[in-house]
Structure formats: C-alpha cells, structure tokens
C-alpha positions in Angstrom: 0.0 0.0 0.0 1.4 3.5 -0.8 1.5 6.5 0.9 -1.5 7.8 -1.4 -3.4 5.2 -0.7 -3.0 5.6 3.2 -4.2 9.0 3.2 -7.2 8.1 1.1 -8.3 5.7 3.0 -7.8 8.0 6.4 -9.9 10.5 4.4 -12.5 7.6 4.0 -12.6 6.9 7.5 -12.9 10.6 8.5 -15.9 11.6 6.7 -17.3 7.7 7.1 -17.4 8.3 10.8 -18.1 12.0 11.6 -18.8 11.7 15.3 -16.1 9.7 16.3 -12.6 11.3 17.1 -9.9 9.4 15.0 -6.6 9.9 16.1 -4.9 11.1 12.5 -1.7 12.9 14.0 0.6 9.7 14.5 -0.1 8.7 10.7 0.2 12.3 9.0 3.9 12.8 11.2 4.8 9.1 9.6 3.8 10.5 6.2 5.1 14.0 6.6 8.8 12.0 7.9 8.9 9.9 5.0 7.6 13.4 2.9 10.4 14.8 4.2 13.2 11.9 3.6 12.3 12.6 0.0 12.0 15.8 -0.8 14.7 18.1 1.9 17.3 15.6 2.6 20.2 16.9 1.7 21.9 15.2 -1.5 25.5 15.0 -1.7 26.8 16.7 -4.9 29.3 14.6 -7.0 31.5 16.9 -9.5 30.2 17.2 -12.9 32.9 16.9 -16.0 31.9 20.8 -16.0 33.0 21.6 -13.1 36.0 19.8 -13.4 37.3 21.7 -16.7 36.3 25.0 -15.3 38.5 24.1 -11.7 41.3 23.3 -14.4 40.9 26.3 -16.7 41.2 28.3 -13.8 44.4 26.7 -12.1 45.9 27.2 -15.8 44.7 31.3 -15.8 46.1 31.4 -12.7 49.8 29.9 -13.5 49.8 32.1 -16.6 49.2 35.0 -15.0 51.7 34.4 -12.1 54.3 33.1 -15.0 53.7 36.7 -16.5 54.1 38.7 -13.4 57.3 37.2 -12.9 58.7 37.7 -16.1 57.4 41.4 -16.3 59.6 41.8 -12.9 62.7 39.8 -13.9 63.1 41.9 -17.6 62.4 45.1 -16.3 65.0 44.7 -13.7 67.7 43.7 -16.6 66.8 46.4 -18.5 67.2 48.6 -15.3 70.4 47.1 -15.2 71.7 47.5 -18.6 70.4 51.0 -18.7 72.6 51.6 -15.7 75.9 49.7 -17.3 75.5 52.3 -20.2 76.5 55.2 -19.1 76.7 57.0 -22.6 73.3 56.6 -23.4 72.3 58.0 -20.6 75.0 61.4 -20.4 73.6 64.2 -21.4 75.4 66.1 -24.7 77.6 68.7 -23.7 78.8 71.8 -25.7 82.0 71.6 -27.5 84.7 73.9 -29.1 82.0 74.5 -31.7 79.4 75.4 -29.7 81.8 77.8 -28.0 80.1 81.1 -29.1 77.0 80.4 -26.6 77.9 81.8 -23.6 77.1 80.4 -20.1 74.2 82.0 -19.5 72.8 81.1 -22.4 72.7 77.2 -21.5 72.7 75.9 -17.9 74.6 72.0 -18.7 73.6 69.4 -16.3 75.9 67.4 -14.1 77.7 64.5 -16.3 78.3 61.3 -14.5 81.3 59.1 -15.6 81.3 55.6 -14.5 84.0 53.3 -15.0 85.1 55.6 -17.6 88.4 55.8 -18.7 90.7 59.1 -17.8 91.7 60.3 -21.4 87.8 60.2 -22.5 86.9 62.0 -19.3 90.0 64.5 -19.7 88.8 64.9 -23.6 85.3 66.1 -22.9 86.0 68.5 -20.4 88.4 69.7 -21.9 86.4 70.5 -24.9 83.8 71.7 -22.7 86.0 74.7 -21.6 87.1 75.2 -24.3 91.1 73.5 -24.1 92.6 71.2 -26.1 93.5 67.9 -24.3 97.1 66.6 -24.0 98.0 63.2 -22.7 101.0 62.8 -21.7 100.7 59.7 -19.6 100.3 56.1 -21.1 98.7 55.3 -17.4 95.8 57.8 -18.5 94.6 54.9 -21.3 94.2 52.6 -18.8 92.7 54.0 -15.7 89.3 54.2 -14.7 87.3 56.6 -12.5 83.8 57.3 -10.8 83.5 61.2 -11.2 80.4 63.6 -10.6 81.4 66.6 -12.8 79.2 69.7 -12.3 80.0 71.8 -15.8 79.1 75.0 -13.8 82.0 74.7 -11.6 85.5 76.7 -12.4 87.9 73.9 -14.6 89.8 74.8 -11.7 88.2 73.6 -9.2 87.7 70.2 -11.5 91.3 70.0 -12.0 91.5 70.2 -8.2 88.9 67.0 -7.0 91.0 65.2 -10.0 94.0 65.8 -8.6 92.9 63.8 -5.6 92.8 60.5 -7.1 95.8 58.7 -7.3 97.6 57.9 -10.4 96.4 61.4 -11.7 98.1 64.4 -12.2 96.7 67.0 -14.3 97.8 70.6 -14.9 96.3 73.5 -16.8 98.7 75.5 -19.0 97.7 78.9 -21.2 94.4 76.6 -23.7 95.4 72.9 -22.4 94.8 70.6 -19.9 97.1 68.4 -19.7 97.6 64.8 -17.8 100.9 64.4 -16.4 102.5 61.2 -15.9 
C-alpha cells in the first residue's frame, strides 16, 4: 500500500465516521517523515565533467598569470640594469669647441656622470667643454678608470682640483690645455 493510498483511506474513515474522534496525528507525522526523507534531505553533490574543466581552466589562468608577473619583474629589472651599465646613453650632450660662441648664461649643462670611464675620454670632454685642447701625456691615463660627478658650472679649476685627488692622476692647466701628467 502507498502513501496515497493511506491518506485516502484516512480521508475515508474521517468523513465515514463523523462523530467519532480518529486519532490522525501519528499517521500524518509518519507521512510527513517519509515526505520529508524525499523531498529536503540533503543530497551530496558529485563533481560534474563541468566543473572539473572549469577548476582546471582556472588553475591554468592562474599559473599564466603568475608566470607573466614574474617575467614582467625579472626583464624590467635587466633592463634597469643595462640601462645603468651604459652610461653614454644616458649622459647628457655637452657643448664643444664648436658650440663655444654660446655663452654660459645662455645654457645651464647638467651634471655628467662618468662611470668606470676611462681618464683620457673623461679629460677629452672637459676639456672641450671649456674650451682647451686635451694633451695626454701619460700612457697610465689609457688605462685608468674613474667614478666622477662633474658639475660643468664649476670653475675647470676647481675640477682640476677634486681630480687631482685620485691617485695615479696628475693634471695641470697651461695657457688653452689641460694636460695629464704622468
């Protein structure tokens, strides 16, 4: 007998006997339990094939874009570091012999950094820059290397001077050259 059948035949019995009392509560609770059981249990979910390729397309979105991240970090720090190994890119152009009939206040140069740079190349631009011609008289000069912050607006003077206080250079000024002693 099935639960439909139960409760028609309860319903039967209800309006078949009108004065007497039937006791219905312990059968609708039994029916309402097994109601229940069917209908609100709570199912355990398996994972569909769906779900399953969308979990993996996301682990793979994820990977890719950590595997980007990281190589967006590691070139930008080598370029970082090749920009900073070339220092000639980076120097700024500085007024030569030629460009001798501007006068200082008509330009305002900007500090020049040489890095590792050899002496002669270093003696050879600022040398041009104030206007002297550049005589190397020390075979050492080819060969030695220096870290110097030259400010253009200083007196060649005054340069000759914070040169002078490296060792292995010796550099003079005489009448339009600056000259490296050995």
């Amino acid at each position: 007998m099935t639960s439909n059948d139960k409760l028609e035949d309860l319903l039967k019995q209800m309006y078949a006997q009108e004065d007497e009392t039937i006791d219905t509560s312990d059968i609708i609770d039994e029916e309402w339990q097994k109601f229940e059981a069917r209908h609100f249990a709570p199912k355990r979910r398996s994972w569909g094939w769906m779900q399953i390729a969308a979990a993996f397309i996301g682990l793979l979105m994820l990977s890719g874009i950590a595997y980007a991240a990281i190589h967006l970090v590691s070139s930008s720090r080598s370029q970082q570091a090749e920009m900073a190994a070339d220092t000639t890119a980076v120097a700024p152009t500085l007024p030569t012999a030629v460009d001798s009939k501007l006068s200082a206040a008509d330009s305002i140069p900007q500090t020049r950094i040489f890095e590792n740079a050899p002496l002669d190349e270093m003696i050879t631009e600022i040398a041009q820059y104030y206007n002297k011609v550049a005589d190397i008289e020390s075979e050492e000069a080819h060969e030695l290397r220096l870290y110097y912050k030259w400010e253009p607006k200083d007196a060649l003077e005054d340069v000759v001077a914070d040169l002078n206080h490296f060792d292995h250079v010796s550099l003079a000024i005489e009448d339009d050259k600056l000259i490296v002693k050995p």
